[in-house]
C-alpha positions, 0 to 999 in steps of 0.5 A: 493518558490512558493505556487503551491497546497493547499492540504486536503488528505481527513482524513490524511493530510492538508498541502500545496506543494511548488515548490523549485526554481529547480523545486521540490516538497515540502510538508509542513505539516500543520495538520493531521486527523487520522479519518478513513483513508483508502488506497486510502487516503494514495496513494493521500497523497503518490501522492502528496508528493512523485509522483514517488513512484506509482509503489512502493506503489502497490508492497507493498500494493500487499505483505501486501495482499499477505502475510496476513499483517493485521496490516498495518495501517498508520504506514507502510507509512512513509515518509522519509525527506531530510536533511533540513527536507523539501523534503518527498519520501516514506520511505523503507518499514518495519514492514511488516509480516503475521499477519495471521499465529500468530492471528488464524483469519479466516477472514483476515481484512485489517487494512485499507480499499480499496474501503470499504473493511476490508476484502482481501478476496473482493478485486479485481482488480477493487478494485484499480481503486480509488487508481489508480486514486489518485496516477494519473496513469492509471488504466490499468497499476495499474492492469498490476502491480497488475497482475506482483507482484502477478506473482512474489510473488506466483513464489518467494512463490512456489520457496523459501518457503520451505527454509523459517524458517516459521512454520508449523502452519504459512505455513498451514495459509498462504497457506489458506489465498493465496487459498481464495484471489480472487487477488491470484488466477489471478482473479486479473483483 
């Protein structure tokens, strides 16, 4: 195997990627750095071990939005390794709940920041112009994304909900933190 990138993810990884002689990406894990880490340094991470999972780590950082998922911190990226332990991709999603609804915060903060905000009420589309960037896609079809899974959580949201074994009290929380979210209310671009 060839030594192809030493990589330093600013405050979450140090490691290098190799490529396997058929051509894959190997992340070897050399150290990690769990100061202040944000969302942008969680998609170069994700970029670099695992480049196929753009798509997915917008869906899932859009719901974690959505939803009120105030705790999603490193925890919630996980990656899952191959048999021989060598070969990461991004892991299915877990641990993903409306914190909101149970912690009575009125000012929803993020456990990691996008583009320096704690704070989902601030973010907007450009706010994922730096994560764009990490996960090498452009930022036009970032905010396409961006734009679809609003669309299909609010709908799936509006459709379902009512089915949900949701609680008043978490309903009621719910519907104010999608009402004071600029990505919510297709101000997404």
């Amino acid at each position: 195997m060839n030594t192809v990138l030493d990589v330093h993810l600013g405050p979450i990884a140090v490691g290098t990627i190799e490529l396997s002689s058929s051509g894959e990406r190997i992340f070897r894990f050399s150290g990690a750095y769990l100061d202040l880490p944000t969302f942008e340094s969680v998609a170069a991470l994700l970029h670099a071990v695992d480049p196929g999972c753009s798509r997915e780590f917008i869906r899932r950082l859009v719901f974690m939005i959505l939803s009120g998922t105030e705790d999603a911190h490193l925890k919630n990226w996980a990656l899952l390794y191959d048999d021989e332990g060598v070969r990461a991709r991004l892991s299915p999603a877990y641990d993903l709940l409306c914190t909101i609804a149970y912690q009575g915060n009125s000012s929803p903060r993020l456990a990691l920041r996008i583009a320096g905000q704690h704070d989902a009420r601030q973010l907007t589309g450009q706010s994922f112009a730096a994560i764009a960037e990490k996960l090498g896609e452009r930022f036009d079809t970032v905010l396409a994304w961006i734009v679809e899974d609003v669309e299909r959580m609010r709908a799936c949201y509006a459709s379902d909900s009512a089915h949900w074994p949701l609680p008043l009290v978490a309903r009621e929380a719910l519907d104010r933190h999608l009402d004071s979210l600029p990505l919510a209310s297709g101000r997404a671009r």
